[in-house]
BAGUPA-999354 format. One line per field, with one value per residue (C-alpha): residue in one letter; x, y negated, z. Coordinates in steps of 0.2 Angstrom, whole numbers. Layout:
// residues N
r: c(A ...)
x: c(X ...)
y: c(Y ...)
z: c(Z ...)
//
This chain:
// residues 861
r: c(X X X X X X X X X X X X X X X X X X X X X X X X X X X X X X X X X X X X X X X X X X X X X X X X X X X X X X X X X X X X X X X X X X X X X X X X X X X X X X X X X X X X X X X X X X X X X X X X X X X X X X X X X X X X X X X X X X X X X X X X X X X X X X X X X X X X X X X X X X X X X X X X X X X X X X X X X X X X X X X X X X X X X X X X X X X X X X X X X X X X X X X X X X X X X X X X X X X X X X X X X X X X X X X X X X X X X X X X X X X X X X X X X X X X X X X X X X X X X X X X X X X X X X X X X X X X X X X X X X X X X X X X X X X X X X X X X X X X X X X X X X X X X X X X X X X X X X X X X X X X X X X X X X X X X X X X X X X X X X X X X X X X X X X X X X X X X X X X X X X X X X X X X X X X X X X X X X X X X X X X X X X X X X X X X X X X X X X X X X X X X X X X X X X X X X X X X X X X X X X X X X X X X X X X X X X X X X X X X X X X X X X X X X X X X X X X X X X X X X X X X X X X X X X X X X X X X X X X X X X X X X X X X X X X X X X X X X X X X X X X X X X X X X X X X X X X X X X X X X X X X X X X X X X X X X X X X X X X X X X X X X X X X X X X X X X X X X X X X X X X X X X X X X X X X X X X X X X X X X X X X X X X X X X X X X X X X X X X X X X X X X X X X X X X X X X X X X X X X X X X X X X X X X X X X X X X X X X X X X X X X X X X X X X X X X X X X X X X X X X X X X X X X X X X X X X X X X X X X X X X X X X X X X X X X X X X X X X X X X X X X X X X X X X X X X X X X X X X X X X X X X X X X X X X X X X X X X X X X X X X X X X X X X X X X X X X X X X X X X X X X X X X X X X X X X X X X X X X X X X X X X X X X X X X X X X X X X X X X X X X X X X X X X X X X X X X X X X X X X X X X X X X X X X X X X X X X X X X X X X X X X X X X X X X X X X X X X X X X X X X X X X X X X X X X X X X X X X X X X X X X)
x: c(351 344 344 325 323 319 324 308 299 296 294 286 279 272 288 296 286 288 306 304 294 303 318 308 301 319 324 310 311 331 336 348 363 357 349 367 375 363 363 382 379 368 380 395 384 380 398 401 390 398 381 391 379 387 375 374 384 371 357 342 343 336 347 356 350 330 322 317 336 342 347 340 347 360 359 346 341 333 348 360 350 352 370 373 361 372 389 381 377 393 405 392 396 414 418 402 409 428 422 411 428 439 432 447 449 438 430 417 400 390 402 401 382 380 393 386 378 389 403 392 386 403 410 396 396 412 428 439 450 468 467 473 462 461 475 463 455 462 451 453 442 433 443 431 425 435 423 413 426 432 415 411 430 422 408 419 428 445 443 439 424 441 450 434 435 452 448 460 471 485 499 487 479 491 492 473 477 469 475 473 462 470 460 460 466 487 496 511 500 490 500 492 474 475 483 480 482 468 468 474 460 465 479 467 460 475 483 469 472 489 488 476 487 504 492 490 510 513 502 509 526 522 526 511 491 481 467 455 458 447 453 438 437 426 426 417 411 419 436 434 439 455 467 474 458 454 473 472 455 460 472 461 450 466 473 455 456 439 449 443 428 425 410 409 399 390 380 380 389 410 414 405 391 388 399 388 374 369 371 372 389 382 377 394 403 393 401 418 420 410 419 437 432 423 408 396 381 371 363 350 336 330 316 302 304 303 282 282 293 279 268 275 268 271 288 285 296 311 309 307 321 332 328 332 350 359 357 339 341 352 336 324 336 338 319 304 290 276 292 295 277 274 290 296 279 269 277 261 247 255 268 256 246 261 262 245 244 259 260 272 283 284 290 302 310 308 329 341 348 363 355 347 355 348 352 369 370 365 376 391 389 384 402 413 403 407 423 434 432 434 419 411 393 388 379 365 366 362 376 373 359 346 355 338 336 355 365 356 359 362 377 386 385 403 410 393 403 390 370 362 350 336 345 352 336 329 343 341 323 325 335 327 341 339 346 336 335 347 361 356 360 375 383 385 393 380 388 374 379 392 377 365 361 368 386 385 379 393 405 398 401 416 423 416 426 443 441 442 444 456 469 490 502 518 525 535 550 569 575 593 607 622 637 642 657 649 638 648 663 666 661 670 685 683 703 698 688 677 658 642 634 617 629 634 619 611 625 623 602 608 621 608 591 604 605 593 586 583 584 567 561 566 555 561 552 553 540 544 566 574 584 587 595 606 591 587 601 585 572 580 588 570 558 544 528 513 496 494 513 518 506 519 537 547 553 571 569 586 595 603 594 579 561 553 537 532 518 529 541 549 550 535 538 524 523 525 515 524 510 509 527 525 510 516 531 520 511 527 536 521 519 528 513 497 504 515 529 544 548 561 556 570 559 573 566 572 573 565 551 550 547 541 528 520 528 510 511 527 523 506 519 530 513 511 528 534 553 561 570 568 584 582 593 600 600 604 602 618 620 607 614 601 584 584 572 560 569 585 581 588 578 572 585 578 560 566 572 556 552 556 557 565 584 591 608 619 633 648 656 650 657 649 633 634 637 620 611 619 615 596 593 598 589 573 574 585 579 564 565 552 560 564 578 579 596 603 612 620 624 641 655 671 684 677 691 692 683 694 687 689 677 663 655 655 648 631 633 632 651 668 687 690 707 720 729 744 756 753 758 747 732 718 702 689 680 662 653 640 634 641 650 660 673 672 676 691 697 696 706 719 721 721 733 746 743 751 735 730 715 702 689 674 661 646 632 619 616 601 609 621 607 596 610 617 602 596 613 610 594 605 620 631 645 637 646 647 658 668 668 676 688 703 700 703 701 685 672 665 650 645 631 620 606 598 610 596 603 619 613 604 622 626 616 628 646 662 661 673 672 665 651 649 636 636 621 611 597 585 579 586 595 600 617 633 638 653 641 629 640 648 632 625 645 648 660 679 682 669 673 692 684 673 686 698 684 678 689 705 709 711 697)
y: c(-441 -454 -472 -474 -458 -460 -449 -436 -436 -452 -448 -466 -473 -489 -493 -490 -502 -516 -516 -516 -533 -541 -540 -544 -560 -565 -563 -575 -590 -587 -583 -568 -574 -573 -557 -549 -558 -549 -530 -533 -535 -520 -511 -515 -512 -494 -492 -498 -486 -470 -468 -462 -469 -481 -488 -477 -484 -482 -496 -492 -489 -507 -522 -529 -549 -549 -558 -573 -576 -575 -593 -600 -596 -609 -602 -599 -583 -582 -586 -578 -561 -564 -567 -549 -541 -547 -542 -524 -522 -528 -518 -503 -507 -508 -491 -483 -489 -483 -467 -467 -471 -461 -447 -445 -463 -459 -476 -479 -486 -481 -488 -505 -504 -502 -514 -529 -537 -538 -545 -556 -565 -566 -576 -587 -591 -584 -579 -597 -598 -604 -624 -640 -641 -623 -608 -597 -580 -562 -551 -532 -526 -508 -502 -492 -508 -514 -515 -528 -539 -538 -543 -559 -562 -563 -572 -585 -586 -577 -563 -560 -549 -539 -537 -530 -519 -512 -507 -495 -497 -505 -499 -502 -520 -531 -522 -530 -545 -542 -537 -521 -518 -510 -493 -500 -516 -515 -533 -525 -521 -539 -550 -566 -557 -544 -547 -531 -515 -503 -487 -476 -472 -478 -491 -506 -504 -504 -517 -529 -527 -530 -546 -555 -550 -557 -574 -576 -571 -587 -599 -595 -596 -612 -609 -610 -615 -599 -601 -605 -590 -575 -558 -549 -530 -521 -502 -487 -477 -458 -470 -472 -453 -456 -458 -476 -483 -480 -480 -498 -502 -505 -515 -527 -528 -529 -545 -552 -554 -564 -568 -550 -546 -529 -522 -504 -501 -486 -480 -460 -452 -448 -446 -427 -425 -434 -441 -435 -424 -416 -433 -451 -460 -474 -471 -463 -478 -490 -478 -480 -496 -505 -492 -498 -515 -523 -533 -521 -528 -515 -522 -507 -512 -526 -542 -529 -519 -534 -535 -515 -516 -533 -520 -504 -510 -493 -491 -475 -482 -484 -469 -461 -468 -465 -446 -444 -437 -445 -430 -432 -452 -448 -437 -451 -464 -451 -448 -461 -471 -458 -444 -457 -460 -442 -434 -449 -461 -445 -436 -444 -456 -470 -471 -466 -481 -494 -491 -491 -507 -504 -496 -481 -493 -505 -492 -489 -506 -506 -513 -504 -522 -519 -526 -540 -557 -564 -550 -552 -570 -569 -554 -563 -580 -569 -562 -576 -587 -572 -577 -565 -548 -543 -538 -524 -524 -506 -511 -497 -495 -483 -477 -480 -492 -496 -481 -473 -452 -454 -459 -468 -455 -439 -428 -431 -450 -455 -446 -453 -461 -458 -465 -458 -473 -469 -472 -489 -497 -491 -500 -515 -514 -512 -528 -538 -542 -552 -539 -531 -511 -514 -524 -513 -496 -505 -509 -523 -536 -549 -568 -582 -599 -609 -625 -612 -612 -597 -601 -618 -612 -599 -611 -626 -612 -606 -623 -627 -611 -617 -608 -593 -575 -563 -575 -569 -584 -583 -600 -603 -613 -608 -600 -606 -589 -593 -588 -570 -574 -586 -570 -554 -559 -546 -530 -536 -539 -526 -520 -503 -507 -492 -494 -488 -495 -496 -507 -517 -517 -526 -537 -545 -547 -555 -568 -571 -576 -590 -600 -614 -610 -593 -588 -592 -583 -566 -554 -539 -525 -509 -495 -491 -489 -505 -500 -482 -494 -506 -522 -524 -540 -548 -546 -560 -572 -570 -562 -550 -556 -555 -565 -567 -570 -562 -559 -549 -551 -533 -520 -525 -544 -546 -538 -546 -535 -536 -534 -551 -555 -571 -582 -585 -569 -565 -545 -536 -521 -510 -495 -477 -482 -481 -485 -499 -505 -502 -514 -526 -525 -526 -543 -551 -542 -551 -568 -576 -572 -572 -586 -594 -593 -583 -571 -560 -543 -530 -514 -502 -484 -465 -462 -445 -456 -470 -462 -443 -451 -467 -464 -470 -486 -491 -487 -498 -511 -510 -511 -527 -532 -534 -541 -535 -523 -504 -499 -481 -475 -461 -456 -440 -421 -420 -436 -436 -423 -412 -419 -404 -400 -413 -429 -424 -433 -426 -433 -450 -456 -443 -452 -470 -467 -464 -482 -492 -511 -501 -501 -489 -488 -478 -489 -480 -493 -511 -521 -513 -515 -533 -537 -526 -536 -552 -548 -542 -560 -568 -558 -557 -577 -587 -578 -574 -558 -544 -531 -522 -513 -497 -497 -481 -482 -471 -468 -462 -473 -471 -482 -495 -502 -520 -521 -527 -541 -530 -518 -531 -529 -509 -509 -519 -508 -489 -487 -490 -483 -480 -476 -463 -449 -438 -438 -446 -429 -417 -407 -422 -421 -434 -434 -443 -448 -457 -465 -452 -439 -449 -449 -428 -434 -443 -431 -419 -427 -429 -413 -406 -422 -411 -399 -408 -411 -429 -434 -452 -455 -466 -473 -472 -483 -480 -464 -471 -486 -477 -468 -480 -494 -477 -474 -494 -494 -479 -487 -504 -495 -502 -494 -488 -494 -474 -471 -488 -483 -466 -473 -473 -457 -438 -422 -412 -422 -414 -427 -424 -434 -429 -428 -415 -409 -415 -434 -434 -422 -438 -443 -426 -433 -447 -442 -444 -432 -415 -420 -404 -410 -401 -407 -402 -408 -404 -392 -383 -384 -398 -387 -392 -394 -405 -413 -403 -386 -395 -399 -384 -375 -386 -385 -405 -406 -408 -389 -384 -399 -392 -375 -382 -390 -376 -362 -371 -383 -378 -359 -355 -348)
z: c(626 614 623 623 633 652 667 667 678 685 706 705 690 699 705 690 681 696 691 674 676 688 676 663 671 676 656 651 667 666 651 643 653 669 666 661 677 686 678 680 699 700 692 703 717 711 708 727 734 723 715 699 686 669 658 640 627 614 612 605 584 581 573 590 584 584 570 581 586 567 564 547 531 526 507 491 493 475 468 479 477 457 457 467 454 442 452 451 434 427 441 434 417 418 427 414 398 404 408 391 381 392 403 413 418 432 447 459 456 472 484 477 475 495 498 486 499 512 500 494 509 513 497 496 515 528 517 517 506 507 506 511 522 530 532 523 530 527 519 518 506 504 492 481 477 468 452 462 467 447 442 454 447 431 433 441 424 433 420 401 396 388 406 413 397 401 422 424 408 413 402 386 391 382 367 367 376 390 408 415 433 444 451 470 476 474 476 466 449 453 462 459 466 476 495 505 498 507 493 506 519 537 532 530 549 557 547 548 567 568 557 568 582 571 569 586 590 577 587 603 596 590 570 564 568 564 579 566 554 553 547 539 537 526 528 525 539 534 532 551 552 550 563 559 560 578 584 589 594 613 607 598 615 624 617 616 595 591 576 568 561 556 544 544 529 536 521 529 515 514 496 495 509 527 537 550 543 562 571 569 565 570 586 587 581 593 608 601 598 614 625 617 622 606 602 592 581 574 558 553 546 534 536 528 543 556 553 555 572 579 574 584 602 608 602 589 575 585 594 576 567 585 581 564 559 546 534 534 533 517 511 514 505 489 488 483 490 491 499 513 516 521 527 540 540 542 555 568 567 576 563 549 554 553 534 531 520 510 493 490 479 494 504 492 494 514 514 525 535 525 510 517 513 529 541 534 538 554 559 551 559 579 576 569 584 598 609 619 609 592 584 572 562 560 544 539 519 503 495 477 481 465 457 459 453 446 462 478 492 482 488 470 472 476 461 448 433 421 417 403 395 407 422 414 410 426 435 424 431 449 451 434 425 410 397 381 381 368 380 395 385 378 393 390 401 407 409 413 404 412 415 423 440 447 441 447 462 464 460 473 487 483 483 499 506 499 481 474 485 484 480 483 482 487 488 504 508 507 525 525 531 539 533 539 547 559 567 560 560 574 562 546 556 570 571 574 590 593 594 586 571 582 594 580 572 591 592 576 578 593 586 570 586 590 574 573 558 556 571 575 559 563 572 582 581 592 597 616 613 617 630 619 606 619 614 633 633 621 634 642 627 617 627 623 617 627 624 644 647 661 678 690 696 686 697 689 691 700 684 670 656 666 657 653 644 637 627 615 618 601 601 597 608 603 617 607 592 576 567 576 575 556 555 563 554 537 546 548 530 520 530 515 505 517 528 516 529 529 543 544 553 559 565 573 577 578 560 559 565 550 531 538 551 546 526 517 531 523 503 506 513 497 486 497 492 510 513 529 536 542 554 557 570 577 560 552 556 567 573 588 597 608 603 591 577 578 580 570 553 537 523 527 512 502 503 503 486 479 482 471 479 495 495 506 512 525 531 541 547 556 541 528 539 541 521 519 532 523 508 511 520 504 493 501 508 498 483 487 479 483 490 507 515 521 533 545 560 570 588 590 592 582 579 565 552 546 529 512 504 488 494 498 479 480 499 490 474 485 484 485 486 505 504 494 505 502 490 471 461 471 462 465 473 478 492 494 512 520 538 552 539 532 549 545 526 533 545 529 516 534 534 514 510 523 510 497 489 482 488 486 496 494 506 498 509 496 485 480 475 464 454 450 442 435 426 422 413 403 398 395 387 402 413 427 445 448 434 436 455 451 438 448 455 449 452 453 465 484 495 513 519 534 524 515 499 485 492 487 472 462 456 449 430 429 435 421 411 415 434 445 457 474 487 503 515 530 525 533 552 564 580 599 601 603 586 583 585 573 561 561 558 544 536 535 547 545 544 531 519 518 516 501 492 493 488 475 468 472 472 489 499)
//
C-alpha cells in the first residue's frame, strides 16, 4: 500500500478530518517536536492496548526537507554549476578518447554523470581534508566514478592533460611521462591519492561502517580525538544488493554512529537494467534503512518541481510519482520533453494542468533532486547536523545524466564508452561549455585559466576544507617493539613443555597488551570465539569495547575469566560476523594511513573462515596496504578434529599466496611463532613497510622444543634444518613439514632412521615464503634460500603439510637439480573424525609418509 493511501472507507469522514486538524493545529501553535512527542505517545498507547498497528515505513515520495526548511545556499550556484559541467566533460573525455585509441580499455561515463553533483557539493562544501587544524573526513567514493574525481583532480592542477590521457594505462604512462589512472579507486596503484578501495561492490558499505565505529573506539580509548570526523559514503543503489552492504546496518544504529553519512545514489538502473523495474528501490531502501535504526532523507526531486508541488493542492503529483515503478521512471528519464508531457503529465487533468505553462524543453530539465546543488546542500548539512543515528540520503538521479538519445536512462548506459560527434556537441550544449564544434568533436580536455573565476573559486573552497580530496598519506610516528625475549621468551625457550601454538599464540598477545608502549597500540580482534581460542583471561586484563560500557552485572561475575565490557575495552569482539571482524580489522590495519596512527591489529578466527569466506574483504585490505595480522586457527584439514567438512580448512595457504604484500607462514612450534610475530611487528612498525601477515595456529598440544639460535634467519626465510636422524651412511632422504604435520614428519624420519636410512628434516613455516625469494632470485641471479636451505641435505625430497598438495607443490620449479619432489597434502573433502583417522585417510600421518618414502623413493613398497 502506497503511504498516501487511506484505510477505505472512512465509517466517519467528519471525524476523521477533526483529527487531522487538531494535529495539524498542534504542528503549527507547537512546532514539529511536540507533534513527534505526541504521535510517539499515541503510538505507545496503541501498542498498550494491543491494537497491533506500527506506522508504515515509507513516507510519502516527496524530498523529506520541504523547500521552506532548506537553509540558504552558502555557495555560487552559477559557478559551482559550471565547474561540474566542466567535471563532466573532461571525465567524458577521458574514458571516450581511451576507448577511441584503445577499444578494449573499457570505463564508466554514466555513473559519474549521475553522480557529479552529489560529489561536487561535497568538495566544494562537506569533505575536510586532513589539516592542522581538522583530522580530515573519510570518503568512500562510488567507484565507477572514478573519471570524475580524476577530472576535479585536474582542474585542481593534481594531473596533466597527459595523465588524463593515459586513464587506465598504467604500465605504458611513463614511457609518456605521464601517470597511469587506475580503473577504480586502488591505494596500491595510487597511493598518494586514493585511500579506500571500493571496486568490489559491497566492500565499501561495510567498511565505511566499521571505520566510524574504529573512530569512535579511539576516542573512547583516549588515543585519538575523532568526534569531529565524518565518514562519508557515496554508493550506488544496485550495489545495496549486495550482502556487505546491508550486513551492519543495525550496527551503525546500534552504536548511535552520527559520524556516517551515506548517499545512495539511486539513479534506478544496476549496470544492465533496473534495480527494481516492478517496484521502487527507494521506497524499498527508506524501509531498510529507518527499520535498522537510521536517519533517512529522501532527496527526490529538484527546486523546478517545488512551484509544481505549491501548485498540487489536491495532492495528484505525489500520488503520481508514488505510483510510478522505477522502470517506467527510467522510461521517462530516457525519453524527451514533449514524451513526459503526455505519458506521466497526461495521465489526468489535474496533472495535465500543473505543466500547463511550461514548454516541452522545460519539462525536459525538470532536475531529479539529485542534480540540484541546493537540494544537495541542504540534505548534506540535515545529516551532518542530525545526532544519535547514522544517516542515508536516498538521492533520485539519471543515470548518464545530459547524455541525452546516447546514454541518460537507456538499458545500455552503464557499459556507453562511445559518442559519435552528434552526441558530443549535444552534450556540449546541454551543459554550455565553452568549446568549438571542433574542441568538442576532438575531445579535447577543457582547462579554464588558472586567473579565472572558477578555479579561483574551486581552489578558495578547497582550502577552506583543509585541501585537496582524496588525499592518502602515510606519515606516522615509530611504535617502539620490545625485545622478544622480554615477552616470548617462554616459547623460544619452552624445554619441551607441551602446549598448542594457539596457547602460545594468547599468551604472547597477552605479555605484548602489557608493555607501555605498544601495548596500547594493538587491537584484538575476535568474531564470537574468545573463549574457543583460551582469550577469555583478556576480558578482564583489557576489557571488551562497548560504546555504552557495561549496563548489567554478567552471569559469571564472580569468575576470574569472567566477561567485562568497557568504554575503552580494547577487544573488538564482533559477535559471529566475519565480515565484520575483517572490517574492523581493515580500520585498525590502515590507521597509520587514514588516521596517521599506528595500530597493531591481531584478528584470530577459525581459519576455514578467513581467505574462503570474507577472501575479497581481505584482497581490498591489501590494495589498501593494511599492516596487521591474520591468526587463523585451528588450522588445517586434520587438525580440528570433528567439526568436519566445512570448518576443516585445507587451502587458506594456498589463497594467501596469491597476495602479494600478505606473508603467510605455518609455524609448528611456539618459537618459530614468536620470531614471526617479532618480526612482522618490526616490519610493519619500525619499518613501516606495507605488508600484512598471514599466521596459522593450531590446537593440539604437543611437546614444543627450545629454538636454536641458528635457525632464527630460516624460521623468517620459510625454512630450516630441524634436525638429521639415523646413521650418516644410510641411503638419504629429506623430509619437508609444516604447522601440525610436521610432528607426523618427525615421527617418520623416527621410525625410517631405525631402518638405517639417513634421513633430514626441515620445518618449513612458509611454502609461500620459499617460492617467491626462489623466484625473485632467479629473476636477480642469486642463490635462492630453498637451495642454500637444502644444501646440506641429500637424498630424493618427500613434504607433508595439512594443506592441499598444490601448497607444498610451488617449490617443485626451484628444487636442486637431480632431487626427486614428492608432495603429499590434504586434498579433497574435509571428514569427521579423530585426528589420527583424519590423517590416516588424507595419508599425512606418520604411517603414510614412511609408506611414501619407501614406495617412491626408496624401493620398498
Amino acid at each position: 500500500m502506497n503511504p498516501h493511501d487511506l484505510i477505505a472507507p472512512d465509517p466517519d469522514p467528519q471525524e476523521t478530518a477533526e483529527w487531522h486538524e487538531a494535529f495539524l493545529s498542534l504542528l503549527r501553535t507547537e512546532g514539529p517536536t511536540r507533534a513527534r512527542q505526541m504521535l510517539d505517545g499515541l503510538v505507545a498507547l496503541a501498542g498498550q492496548q494491543r491494537v497491533g498497528w506500527r506506522p508504515n515505513l515509507n513516507t510519502p515520495y516527496v524530498n523529506t526537507i520541504a523547500a521552506d526548511r532548506q537553509p540558504p545556499f552558502p555557495g555560487d550556484l552559477a559557478i559551482e554549476e559550471r565547474l561540474a559541467s566542466l567535471m563532466r566533460w573532461n571525465a567524458l573525455a577521458m574514458v571516450v578518447r581511451a576507448n577511441q585509441a584503445y577499444g578494449e580499455l573499457g570505463g564508466h561515463i554514466a555513473s559519474y554523470a549521475s553522480a557529479a553533483d552529489l560529489f561536487e557539493t561535497g568538495f566544494n562544501h562537506f569533505f575536510r581534508a586532513r589539516s592542522d587544524a581538522h583530522g580530515g573526513d573519510l570518503v568512500f567514493f562510488q567507484p565507477h566514478s572514478a573519471p570524475g574525481v580524476y577530472a576535479r583532480a585536474f582542474l585542481e592542477g593534481r594531473f596533466s592533460e597527459d595523465d588524463l590521457r593515459h586513464y587506465r594505462q598504467e604500465i605504458v604512462a611513463p614511457e609518456h611521462g605521464a601517470r597511469g589512472l587506475s580503473s577504480y579507486p586502488h591505494p596500491w596503484l595510487m597511493p598518494d591519492f586514493w585511500q579506500f578501495p571500493t571496486g568490489s561492490m559491497g566492500i565499501g558499505p561495510i567498511s565505511s561502517i566499521y571505520h566510524a565505529r574504529f573512530m569512535r573506539y579511539l576516542t573512547h580509548r583516549g588515543l585519538l580525538d575523532a568526534s569531529q570526523r565524518t565518514v562519508w559514503g557515496v554508493f550506488g543503489d544496485g550495489e545495496m544488493d549486495e550482502p556487505e552492504s546491508m550486513s551492519a546496518l543495525t550496527l551503525a544504529a546500534r552504536e548511535k554512529l552520527d559520524n556516517l553519512v551515506w548517499v545512495v545514489n539511486c539513479n534506478l538502473q544496476r549496470l544492465d537494467g533496473p534495480v527494481r523495474g516492478n517496484d521502487r528501490i527507494i521506497d524499498e531502501l527508506e524501509r531498510l534503512f529507518a527499520g535498522a535504526g537510521w536517519n533517512v532523507i529522501k532527496l527526490l526531486w529538484g527546486s523546478d518541481w517545488d512551484g509544481l508541488f505549491a501548485s498540487d493542492t489536491g495532492g495528484a503529483l505525489a500520488r503520481a510519482l508514488g505510483d510510478t515503478v522505477d522502470g517506467q521512471m527510467q522510461t521517462f528519464a530516457a525519453k524527451d520533453g514533449r514524451f513526459n508531457r503526455e505519458n506521466f503529465f497526461g495521465q489526468n487533468p489535474a496533472l495535465a494542468a500543473l505543466v500547463q505553462g511550461l514548454s516541452d524543453e522545460q519539462i525536459d530539465r525538470l532536475k531529479r533532486g539529485g542534480h540540484d546543488l541546493v537540494k544537495i546542500h541542504a540534505a548534506y548539512a540535515a545529516a551532518v547536523a542530525h545526532r544519535g543515528q547514522p544517516t542515508v540520503i536516498l538521492a533520485h538521479t539519471k543515470k548518464g545524466y545530459g547524455m541525452g538519445t546516447a546514454g541518460q536512462g537507456r538499458m545500455t548506459t552503464h557499459s556507453q564508452k562511445k559518442l559519435d560527434a552528434e552526441d558530443l556537441l549535444a552534450f556540449r550544449d546541454r551543459f554550455a561549455l565553452p568549446l568549438s564544434d571542433e574542441q568538442a568533436t576532438g575531445l579535447a580536455f577543457y582547462k579554464p585559466a588558472e586567473d579565472s573565476a572558477e578555479l579561483r573559486y574551486l581552489r578558495e573552497k578547497r582550502a577552506a576544507l583543509g585541501g585537496a580530496m582524496p588525499r592518502r598519506e602515510t606519515a606516522c610516528e615509530v611504535v617502539p617493539v620490545p625485545a622478544v625475549d622480554a615477552y616470548a621468551g617462554f616459547a623460544l625457550n619452552a624445554a619441551g613443555k607441551e602446549m598448542s601454538t594457539t596457547m602460545a599464540f594468547v599468551r604472547l598477545l597477552g605479555n605484548l597488551l602489557k608493555d607501555g608502549a605498544l601495548g596500547p597500540r594493538i587491537v584484538p580482534i575476535v568474531a564470537d570465539e574468545a573463549r574457543t581460542f583460551g582469550m577469555a583471561n583478556l576480558f578482564k586484563q583489557v576489557g571488551i569495547y562497548s560504546s555504552v560500557g557495561q549496563r548489567y552485572a554478567p552471569e559469571d561475575i564472580g569468575s576470574v575469566l569472567s566477561y567485562r565490557e568497557a568504554l575503552d575495552g580494547q577487544i573488538l569482539e564482533e559477535g559471529i560476523s566475519e565480515a565484520g571482524a575483517i572490517a574492523s580489522w581493515t580500520a585498525a590495519a590502515t590507521s597509520y594511513s587514514v588516521h596517521g596512527l599506528a595500530m597493531l591489529p591481531f584478528y584470530i578466527y577459525y581459519s576455514m573462515f578467513g581467505f574462503q569466506r570474507v577472501g575479497d574483504a581481505i584482497w581490498a585490505a591489501a590494495d589498501q596496504r593494511a599492516r596487521g595480522f591474520l591468526l587463523g586457527a585451528t588450522s588445517g584439514r586434520t587438525t580440528l578434529g570433528g567439526e568436519g567438512l566445512q570448518h576443516q580448512d585445507g587451502s587458506s595457504h594456498l589463497v594467501a599466496a596469491t597476495i602479494p604484500n600478505c606473508k603467510a607462514y605455518d609455524p609448528a612450534f611456539a618459537g618459530e611463532l614468536a620470531l614471526i610475530v617479532d618480526a612482522g611487528m618490526r616490519e610493519m612498525l619500525v619499518e613501516q613497510r606495507d605488508v600484512f601477515y598471514y599466521v596459522t595456529l593450531m590446537n593440539e598440544n604437543y611437546a614444543q622444543p627450545d629454538l636454536p639460535a641458528s635457525a632464527r634467519e630460516g624460521v623468517l626465510k620459510g625454512g630450516y634444518v630441524f634436525g638429521r636422524f639415523g646413521p650418516a651412511d644410510g641411503a638419504p632422504i629429506t623430509l619437508l613439514g609444516s604447522g601440525a604435520i610436521l610432528t607426523e614428519v618427525l615421527r617418520a624420519a623416527e621410525a625410517l632412521a631405525r631402518e638405517g636410512r639417513t634421513v633430514h628434516v626441515c620445518s618449513v613455516t612458509s611454502w609461500s615464503e620459499l617460492a617467491r625469494d626462489a623466484q625473485a632470485a632467479e629473476a636477480e641471479g642469486r642463490t635462492p634460500w630453498l637451495r642454500s636451505l637444502l644444501a646440506g641435505t641429500a637424498g630424493p625430497v618427500l613434504a607433508a603439510s595439512d594443506y592441499v598438495r598444490a601448497v607444498p607443490e610451488a617449490l617443485r620449479a626451484w628444487l636442486p637439480p637431480g632431487r626427486a619432489y614428492r608432495t603429499l597434502g590434504t586434498d579433497g573433502f574435509g571428514r569427521s573424525d579423530t585426528r589420527a583417522a583424519l590423517r590416516a585417510f588424507f595419508r599425512v600421518d606418520a604411517a603414510s609418509i614412511v609408506h611414501a618414502a619407501r614406495a617412491y623413493f626408496l624401493g620398498r613398497k
